[in-house]
PDBQT receptor file of N, H, CA, C and O in Angstrom, charges set to zero:
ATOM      1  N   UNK A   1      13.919 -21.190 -15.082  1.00  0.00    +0.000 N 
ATOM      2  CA  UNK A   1      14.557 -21.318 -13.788  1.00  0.00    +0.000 C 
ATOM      3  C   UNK A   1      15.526 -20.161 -13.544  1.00  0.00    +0.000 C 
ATOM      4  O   UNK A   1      15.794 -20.076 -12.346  1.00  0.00    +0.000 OA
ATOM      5  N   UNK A   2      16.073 -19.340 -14.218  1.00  0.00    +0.000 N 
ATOM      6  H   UNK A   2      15.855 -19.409 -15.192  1.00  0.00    +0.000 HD
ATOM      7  CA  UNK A   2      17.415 -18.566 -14.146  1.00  0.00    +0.000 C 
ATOM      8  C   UNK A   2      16.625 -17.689 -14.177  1.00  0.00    +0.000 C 
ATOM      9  O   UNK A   2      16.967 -17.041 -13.188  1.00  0.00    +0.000 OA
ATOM     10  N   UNK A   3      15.380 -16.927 -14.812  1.00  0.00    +0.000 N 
ATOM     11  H   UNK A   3      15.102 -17.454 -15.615  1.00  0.00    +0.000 HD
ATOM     12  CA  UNK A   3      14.457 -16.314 -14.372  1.00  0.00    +0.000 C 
ATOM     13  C   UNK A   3      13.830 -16.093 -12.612  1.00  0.00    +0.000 C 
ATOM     14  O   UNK A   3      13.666 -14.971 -12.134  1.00  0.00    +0.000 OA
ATOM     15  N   UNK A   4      13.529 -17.470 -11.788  1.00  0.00    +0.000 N 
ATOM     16  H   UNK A   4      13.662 -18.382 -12.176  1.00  0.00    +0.000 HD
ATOM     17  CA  UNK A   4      13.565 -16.893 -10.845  1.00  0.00    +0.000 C 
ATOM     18  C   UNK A   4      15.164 -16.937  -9.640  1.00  0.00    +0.000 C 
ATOM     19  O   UNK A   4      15.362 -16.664  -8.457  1.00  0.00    +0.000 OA
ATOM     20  N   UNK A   5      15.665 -17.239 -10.333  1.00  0.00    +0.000 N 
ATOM     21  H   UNK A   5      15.504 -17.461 -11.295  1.00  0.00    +0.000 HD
ATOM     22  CA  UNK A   5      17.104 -16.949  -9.513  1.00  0.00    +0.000 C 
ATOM     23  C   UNK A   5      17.320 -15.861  -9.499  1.00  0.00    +0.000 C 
ATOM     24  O   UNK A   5      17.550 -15.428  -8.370  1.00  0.00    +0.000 OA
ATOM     25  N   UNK A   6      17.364 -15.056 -10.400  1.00  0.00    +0.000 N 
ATOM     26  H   UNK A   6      17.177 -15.407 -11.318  1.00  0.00    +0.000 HD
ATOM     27  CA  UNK A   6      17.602 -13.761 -10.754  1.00  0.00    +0.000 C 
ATOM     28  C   UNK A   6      16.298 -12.667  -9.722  1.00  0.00    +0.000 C 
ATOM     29  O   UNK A   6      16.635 -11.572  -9.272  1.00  0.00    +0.000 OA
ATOM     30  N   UNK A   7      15.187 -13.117  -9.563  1.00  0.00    +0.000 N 
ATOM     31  H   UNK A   7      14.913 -14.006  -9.929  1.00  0.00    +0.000 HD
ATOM     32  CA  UNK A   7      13.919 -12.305  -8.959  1.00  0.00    +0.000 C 
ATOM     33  C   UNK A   7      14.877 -12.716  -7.306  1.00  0.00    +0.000 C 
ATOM     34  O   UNK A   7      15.218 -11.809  -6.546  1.00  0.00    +0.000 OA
ATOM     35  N   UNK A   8      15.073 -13.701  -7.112  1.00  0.00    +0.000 N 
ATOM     36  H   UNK A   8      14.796 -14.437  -7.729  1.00  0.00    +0.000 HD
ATOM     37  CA  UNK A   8      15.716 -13.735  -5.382  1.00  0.00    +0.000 C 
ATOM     38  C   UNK A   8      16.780 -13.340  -5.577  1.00  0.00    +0.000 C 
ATOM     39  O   UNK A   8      17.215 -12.883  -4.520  1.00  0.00    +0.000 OA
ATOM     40  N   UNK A   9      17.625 -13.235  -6.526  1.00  0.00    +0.000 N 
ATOM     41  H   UNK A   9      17.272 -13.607  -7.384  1.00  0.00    +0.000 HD
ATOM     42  CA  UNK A   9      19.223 -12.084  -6.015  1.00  0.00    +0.000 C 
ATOM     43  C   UNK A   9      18.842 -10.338  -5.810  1.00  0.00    +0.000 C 
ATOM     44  O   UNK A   9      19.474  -9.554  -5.102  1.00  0.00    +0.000 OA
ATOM     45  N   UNK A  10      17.736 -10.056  -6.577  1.00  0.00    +0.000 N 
ATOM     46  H   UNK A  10      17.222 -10.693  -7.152  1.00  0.00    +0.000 HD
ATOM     47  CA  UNK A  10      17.186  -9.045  -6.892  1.00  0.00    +0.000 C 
ATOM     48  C   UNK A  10      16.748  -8.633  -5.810  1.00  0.00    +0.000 C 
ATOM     49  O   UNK A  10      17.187  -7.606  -5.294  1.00  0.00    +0.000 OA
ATOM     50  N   UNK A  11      15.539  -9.565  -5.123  1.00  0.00    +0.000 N 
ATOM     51  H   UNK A  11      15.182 -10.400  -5.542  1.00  0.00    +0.000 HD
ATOM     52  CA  UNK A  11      14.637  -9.466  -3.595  1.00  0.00    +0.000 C 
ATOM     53  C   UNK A  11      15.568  -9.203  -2.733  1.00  0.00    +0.000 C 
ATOM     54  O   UNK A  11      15.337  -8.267  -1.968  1.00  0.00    +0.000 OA
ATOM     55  N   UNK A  12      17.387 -10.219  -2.543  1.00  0.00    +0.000 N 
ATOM     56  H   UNK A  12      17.576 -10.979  -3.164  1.00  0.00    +0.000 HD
ATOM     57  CA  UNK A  12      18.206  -9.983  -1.744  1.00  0.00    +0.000 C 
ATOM     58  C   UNK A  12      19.000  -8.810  -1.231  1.00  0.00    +0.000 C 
ATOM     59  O   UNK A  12      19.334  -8.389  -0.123  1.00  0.00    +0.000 OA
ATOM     60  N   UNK A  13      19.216  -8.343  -2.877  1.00  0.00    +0.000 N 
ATOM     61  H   UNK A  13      18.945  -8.685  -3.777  1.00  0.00    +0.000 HD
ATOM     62  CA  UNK A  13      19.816  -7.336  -2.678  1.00  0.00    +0.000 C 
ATOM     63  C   UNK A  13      19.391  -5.893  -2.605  1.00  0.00    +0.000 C 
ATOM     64  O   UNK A  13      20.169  -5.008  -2.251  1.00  0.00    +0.000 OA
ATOM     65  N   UNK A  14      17.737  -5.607  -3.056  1.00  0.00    +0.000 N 
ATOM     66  H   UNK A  14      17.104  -6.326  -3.343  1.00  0.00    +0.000 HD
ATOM     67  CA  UNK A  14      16.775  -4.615  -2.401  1.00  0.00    +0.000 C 
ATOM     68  C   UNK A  14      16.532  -4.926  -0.772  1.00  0.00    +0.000 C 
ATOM     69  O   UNK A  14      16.136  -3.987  -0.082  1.00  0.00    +0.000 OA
ATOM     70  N   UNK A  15      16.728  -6.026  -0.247  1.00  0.00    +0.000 N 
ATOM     71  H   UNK A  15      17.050  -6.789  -0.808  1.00  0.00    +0.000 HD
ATOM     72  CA  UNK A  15      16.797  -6.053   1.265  1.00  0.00    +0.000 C 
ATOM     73  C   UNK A  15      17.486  -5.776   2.148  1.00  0.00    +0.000 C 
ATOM     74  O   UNK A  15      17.100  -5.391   3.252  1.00  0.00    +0.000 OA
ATOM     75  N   UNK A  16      18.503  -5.915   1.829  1.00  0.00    +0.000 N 
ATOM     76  H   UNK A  16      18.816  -6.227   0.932  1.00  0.00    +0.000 HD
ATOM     77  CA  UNK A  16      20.119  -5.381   1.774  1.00  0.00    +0.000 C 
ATOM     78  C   UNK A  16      20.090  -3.820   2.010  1.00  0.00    +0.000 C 
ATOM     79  O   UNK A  16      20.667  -3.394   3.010  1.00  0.00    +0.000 OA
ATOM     80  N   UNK A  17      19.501  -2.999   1.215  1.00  0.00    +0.000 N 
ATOM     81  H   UNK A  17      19.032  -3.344   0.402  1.00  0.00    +0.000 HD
ATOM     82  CA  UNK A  17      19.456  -1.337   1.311  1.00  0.00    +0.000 C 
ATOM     83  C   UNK A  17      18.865  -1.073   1.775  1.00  0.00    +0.000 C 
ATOM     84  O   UNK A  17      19.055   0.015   2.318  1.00  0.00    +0.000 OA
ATOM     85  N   UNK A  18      17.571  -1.787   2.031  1.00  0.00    +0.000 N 
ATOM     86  H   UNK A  18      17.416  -2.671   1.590  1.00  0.00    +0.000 HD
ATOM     87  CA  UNK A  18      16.884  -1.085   2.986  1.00  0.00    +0.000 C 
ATOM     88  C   UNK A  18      17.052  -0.306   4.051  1.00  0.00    +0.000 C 
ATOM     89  O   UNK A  18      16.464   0.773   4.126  1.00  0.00    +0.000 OA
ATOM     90  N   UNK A  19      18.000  -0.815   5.160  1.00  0.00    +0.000 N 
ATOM     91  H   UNK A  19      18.477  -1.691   5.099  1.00  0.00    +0.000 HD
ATOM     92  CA  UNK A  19      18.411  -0.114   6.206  1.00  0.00    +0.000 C 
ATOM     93  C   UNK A  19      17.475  -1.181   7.351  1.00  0.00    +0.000 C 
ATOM     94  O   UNK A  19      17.115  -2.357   7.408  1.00  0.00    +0.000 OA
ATOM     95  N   UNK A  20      17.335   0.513   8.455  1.00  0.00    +0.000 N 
ATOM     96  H   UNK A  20      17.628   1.468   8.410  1.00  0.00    +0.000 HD
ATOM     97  CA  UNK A  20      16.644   0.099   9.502  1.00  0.00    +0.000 C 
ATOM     98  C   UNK A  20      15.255  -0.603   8.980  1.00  0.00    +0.000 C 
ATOM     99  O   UNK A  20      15.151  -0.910   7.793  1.00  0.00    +0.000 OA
ATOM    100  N   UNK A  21      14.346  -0.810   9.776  1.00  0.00    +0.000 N 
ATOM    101  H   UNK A  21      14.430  -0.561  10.741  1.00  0.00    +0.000 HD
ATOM    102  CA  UNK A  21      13.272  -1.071   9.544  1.00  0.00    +0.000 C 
ATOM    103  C   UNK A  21      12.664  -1.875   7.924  1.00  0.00    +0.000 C 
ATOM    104  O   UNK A  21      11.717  -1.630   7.178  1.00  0.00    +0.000 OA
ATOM    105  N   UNK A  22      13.615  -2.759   7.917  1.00  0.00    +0.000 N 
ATOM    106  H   UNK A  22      14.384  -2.959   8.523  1.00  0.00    +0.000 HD
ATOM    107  CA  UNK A  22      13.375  -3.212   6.143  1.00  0.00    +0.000 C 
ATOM    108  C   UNK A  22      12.437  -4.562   6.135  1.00  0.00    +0.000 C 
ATOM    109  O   UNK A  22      11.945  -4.873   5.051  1.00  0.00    +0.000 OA
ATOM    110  N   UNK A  23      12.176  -5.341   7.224  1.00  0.00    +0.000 N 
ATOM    111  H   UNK A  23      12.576  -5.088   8.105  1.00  0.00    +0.000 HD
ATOM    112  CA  UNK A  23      11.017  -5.961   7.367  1.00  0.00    +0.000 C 
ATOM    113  C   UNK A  23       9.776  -5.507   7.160  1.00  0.00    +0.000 C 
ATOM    114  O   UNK A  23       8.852  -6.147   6.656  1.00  0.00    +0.000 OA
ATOM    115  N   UNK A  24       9.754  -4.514   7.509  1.00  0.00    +0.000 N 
ATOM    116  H   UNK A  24      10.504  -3.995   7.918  1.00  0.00    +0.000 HD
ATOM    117  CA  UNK A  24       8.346  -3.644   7.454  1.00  0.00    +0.000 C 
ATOM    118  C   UNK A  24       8.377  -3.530   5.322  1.00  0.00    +0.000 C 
ATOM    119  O   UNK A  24       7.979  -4.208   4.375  1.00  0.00    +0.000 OA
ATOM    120  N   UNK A  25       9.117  -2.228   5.554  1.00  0.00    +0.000 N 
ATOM    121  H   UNK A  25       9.440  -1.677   6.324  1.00  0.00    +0.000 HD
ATOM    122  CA  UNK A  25       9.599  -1.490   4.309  1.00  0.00    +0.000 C 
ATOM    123  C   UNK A  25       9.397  -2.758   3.078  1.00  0.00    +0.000 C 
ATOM    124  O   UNK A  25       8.694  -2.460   2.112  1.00  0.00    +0.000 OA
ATOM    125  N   UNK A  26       9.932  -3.966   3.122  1.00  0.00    +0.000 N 
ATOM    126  H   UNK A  26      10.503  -4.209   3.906  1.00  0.00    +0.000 HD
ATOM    127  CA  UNK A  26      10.263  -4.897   2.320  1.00  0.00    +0.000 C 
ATOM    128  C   UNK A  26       8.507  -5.541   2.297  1.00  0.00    +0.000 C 
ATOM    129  O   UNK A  26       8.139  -6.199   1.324  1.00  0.00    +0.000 OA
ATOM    130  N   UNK A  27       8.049  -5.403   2.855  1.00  0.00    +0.000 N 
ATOM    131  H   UNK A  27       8.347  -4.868   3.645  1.00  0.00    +0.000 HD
ATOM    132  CA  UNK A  27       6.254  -6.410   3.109  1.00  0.00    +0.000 C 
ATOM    133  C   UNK A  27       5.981  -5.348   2.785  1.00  0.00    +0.000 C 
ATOM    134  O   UNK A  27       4.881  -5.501   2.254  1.00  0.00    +0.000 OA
ATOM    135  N   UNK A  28       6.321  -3.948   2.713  1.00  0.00    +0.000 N 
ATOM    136  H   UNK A  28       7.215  -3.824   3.144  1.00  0.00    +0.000 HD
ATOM    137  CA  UNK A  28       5.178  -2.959   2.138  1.00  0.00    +0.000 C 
ATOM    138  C   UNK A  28       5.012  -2.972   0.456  1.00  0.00    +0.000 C 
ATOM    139  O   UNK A  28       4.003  -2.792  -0.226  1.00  0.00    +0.000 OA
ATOM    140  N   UNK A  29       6.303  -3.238   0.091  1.00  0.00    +0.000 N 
ATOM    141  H   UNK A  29       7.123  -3.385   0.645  1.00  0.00    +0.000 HD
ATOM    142  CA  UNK A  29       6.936  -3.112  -1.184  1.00  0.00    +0.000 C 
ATOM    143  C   UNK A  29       6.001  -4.877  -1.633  1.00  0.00    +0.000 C 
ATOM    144  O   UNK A  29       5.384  -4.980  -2.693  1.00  0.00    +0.000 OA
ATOM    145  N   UNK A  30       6.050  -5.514  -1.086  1.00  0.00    +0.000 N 
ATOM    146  H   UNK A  30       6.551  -5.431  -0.225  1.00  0.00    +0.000 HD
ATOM    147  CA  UNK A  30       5.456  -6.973  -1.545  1.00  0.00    +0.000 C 
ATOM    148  C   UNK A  30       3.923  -6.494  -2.024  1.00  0.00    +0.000 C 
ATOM    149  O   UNK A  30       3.417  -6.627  -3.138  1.00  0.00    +0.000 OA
ATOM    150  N   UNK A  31       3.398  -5.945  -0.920  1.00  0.00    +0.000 N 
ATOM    151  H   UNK A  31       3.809  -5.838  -0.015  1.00  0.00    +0.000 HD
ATOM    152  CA  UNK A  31       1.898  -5.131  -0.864  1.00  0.00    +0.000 C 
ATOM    153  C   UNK A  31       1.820  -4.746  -1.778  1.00  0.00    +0.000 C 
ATOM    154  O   UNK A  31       0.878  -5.239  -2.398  1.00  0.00    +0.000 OA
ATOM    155  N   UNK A  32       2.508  -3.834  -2.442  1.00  0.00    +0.000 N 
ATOM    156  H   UNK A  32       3.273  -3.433  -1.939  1.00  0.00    +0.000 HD
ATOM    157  CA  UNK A  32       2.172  -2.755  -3.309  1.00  0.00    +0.000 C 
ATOM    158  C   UNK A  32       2.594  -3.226  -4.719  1.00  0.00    +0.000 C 
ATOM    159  O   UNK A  32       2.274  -2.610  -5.736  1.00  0.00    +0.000 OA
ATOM    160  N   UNK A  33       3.260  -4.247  -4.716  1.00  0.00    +0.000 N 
ATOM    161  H   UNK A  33       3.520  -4.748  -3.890  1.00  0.00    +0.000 HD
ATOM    162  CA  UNK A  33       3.494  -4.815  -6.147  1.00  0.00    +0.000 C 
ATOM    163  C   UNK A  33       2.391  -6.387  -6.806  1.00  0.00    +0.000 C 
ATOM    164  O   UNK A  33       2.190  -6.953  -7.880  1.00  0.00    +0.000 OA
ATOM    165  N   UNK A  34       1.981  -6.507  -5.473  1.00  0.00    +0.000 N 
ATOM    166  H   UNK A  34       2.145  -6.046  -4.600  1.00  0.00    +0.000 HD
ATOM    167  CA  UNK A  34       0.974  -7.577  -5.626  1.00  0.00    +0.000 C 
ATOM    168  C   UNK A  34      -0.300  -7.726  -5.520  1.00  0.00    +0.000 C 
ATOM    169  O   UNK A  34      -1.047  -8.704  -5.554  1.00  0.00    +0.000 OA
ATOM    170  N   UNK A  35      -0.485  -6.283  -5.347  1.00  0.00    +0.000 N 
ATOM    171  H   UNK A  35       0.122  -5.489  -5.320  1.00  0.00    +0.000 HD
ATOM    172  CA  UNK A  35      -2.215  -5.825  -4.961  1.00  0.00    +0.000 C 
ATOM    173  C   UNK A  35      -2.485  -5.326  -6.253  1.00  0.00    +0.000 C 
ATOM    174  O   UNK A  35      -1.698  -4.536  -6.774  1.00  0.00    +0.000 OA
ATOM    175  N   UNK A  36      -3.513  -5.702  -6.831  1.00  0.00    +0.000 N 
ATOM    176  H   UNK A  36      -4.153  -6.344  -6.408  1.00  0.00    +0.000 HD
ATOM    177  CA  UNK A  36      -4.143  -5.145  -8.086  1.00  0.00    +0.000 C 
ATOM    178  C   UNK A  36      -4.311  -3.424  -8.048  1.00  0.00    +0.000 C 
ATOM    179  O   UNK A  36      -3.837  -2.702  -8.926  1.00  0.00    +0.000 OA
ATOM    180  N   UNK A  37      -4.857  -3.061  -7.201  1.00  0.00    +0.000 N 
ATOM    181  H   UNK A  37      -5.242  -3.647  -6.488  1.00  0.00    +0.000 HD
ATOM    182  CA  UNK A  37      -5.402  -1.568  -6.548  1.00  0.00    +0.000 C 
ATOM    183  C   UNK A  37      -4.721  -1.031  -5.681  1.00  0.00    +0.000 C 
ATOM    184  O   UNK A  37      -5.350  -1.172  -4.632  1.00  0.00    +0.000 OA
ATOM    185  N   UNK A  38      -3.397  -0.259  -5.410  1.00  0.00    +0.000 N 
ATOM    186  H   UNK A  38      -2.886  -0.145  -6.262  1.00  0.00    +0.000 HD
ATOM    187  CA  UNK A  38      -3.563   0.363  -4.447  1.00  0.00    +0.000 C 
ATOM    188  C   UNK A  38      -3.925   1.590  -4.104  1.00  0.00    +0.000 C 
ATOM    189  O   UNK A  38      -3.381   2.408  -4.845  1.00  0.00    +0.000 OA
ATOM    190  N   UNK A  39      -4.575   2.051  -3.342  1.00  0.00    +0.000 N 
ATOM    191  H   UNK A  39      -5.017   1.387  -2.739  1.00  0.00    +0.000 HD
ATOM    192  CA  UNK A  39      -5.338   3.040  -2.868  1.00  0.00    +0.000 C 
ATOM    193  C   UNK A  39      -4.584   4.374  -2.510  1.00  0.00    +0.000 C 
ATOM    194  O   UNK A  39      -4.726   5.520  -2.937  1.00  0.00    +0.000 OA
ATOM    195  N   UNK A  40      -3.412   3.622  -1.224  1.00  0.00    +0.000 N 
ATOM    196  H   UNK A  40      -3.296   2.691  -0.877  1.00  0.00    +0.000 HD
ATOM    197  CA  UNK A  40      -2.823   4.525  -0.620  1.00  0.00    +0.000 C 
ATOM    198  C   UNK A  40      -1.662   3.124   0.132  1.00  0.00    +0.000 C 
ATOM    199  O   UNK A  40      -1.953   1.983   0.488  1.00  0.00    +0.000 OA
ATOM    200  N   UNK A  41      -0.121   3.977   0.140  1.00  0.00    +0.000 N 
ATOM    201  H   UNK A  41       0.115   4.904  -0.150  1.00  0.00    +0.000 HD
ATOM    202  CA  UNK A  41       0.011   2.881   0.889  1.00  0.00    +0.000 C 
ATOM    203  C   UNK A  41      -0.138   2.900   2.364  1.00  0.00    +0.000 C 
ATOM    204  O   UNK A  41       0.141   1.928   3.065  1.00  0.00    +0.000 OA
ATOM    205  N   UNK A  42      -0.556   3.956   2.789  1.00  0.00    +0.000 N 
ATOM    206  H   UNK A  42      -0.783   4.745   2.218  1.00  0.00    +0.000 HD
ATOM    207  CA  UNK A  42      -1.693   3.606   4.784  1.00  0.00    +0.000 C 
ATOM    208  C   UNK A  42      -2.192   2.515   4.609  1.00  0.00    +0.000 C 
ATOM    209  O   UNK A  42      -2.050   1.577   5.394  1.00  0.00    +0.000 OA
ATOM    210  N   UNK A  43      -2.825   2.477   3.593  1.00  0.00    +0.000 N 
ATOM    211  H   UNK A  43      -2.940   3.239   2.956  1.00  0.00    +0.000 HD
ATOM    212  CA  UNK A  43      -4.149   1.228   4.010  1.00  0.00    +0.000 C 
ATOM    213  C   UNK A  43      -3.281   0.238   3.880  1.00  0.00    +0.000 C 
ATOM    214  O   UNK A  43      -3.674  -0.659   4.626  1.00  0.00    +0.000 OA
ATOM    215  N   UNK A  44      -1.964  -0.201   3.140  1.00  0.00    +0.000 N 
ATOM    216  H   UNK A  44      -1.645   0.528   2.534  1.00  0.00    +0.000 HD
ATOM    217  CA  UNK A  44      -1.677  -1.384   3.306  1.00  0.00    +0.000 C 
ATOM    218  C   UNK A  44      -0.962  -1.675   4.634  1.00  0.00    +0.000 C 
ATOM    219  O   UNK A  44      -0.655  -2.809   5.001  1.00  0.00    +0.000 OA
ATOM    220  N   UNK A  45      -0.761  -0.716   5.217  1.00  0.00    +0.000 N 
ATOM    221  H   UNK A  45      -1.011   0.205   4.919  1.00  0.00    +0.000 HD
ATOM    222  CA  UNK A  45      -0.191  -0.936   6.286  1.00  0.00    +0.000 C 
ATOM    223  C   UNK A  45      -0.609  -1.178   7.697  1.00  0.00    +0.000 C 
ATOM    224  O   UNK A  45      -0.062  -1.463   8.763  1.00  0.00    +0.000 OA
ATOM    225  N   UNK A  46      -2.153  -0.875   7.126  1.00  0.00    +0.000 N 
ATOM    226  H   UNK A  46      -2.598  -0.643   6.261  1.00  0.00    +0.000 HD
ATOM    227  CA  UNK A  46      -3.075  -1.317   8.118  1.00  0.00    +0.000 C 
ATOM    228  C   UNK A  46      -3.589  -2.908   8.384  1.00  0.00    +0.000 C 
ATOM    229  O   UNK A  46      -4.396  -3.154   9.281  1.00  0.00    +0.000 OA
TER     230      UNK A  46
């Protein structure tokens, strides 16, 4: 359990820096850590 407490203070506070546009930025970063393959990140953004 303190394991994933620690992954959402973590998620929080990389969301946090993002800046402008960190909805995007933050789902790209989800993409690219949860896709077996990525290619390029264009395509995930497609």
């Amino acid at each position: 359990m303190k394991s994933l407490t620690c992954l959402k203070e973590f998620r929080k506070r990389a969301y946090c820096l993002l800046g402008n546009g960190k909805d995007g930025l933050f789902d790209l970063m989800d993409a690219a850590i949860t896709c077996p393959c990525v290619p390029s990140f264009a395509e995930l953004s497609l």
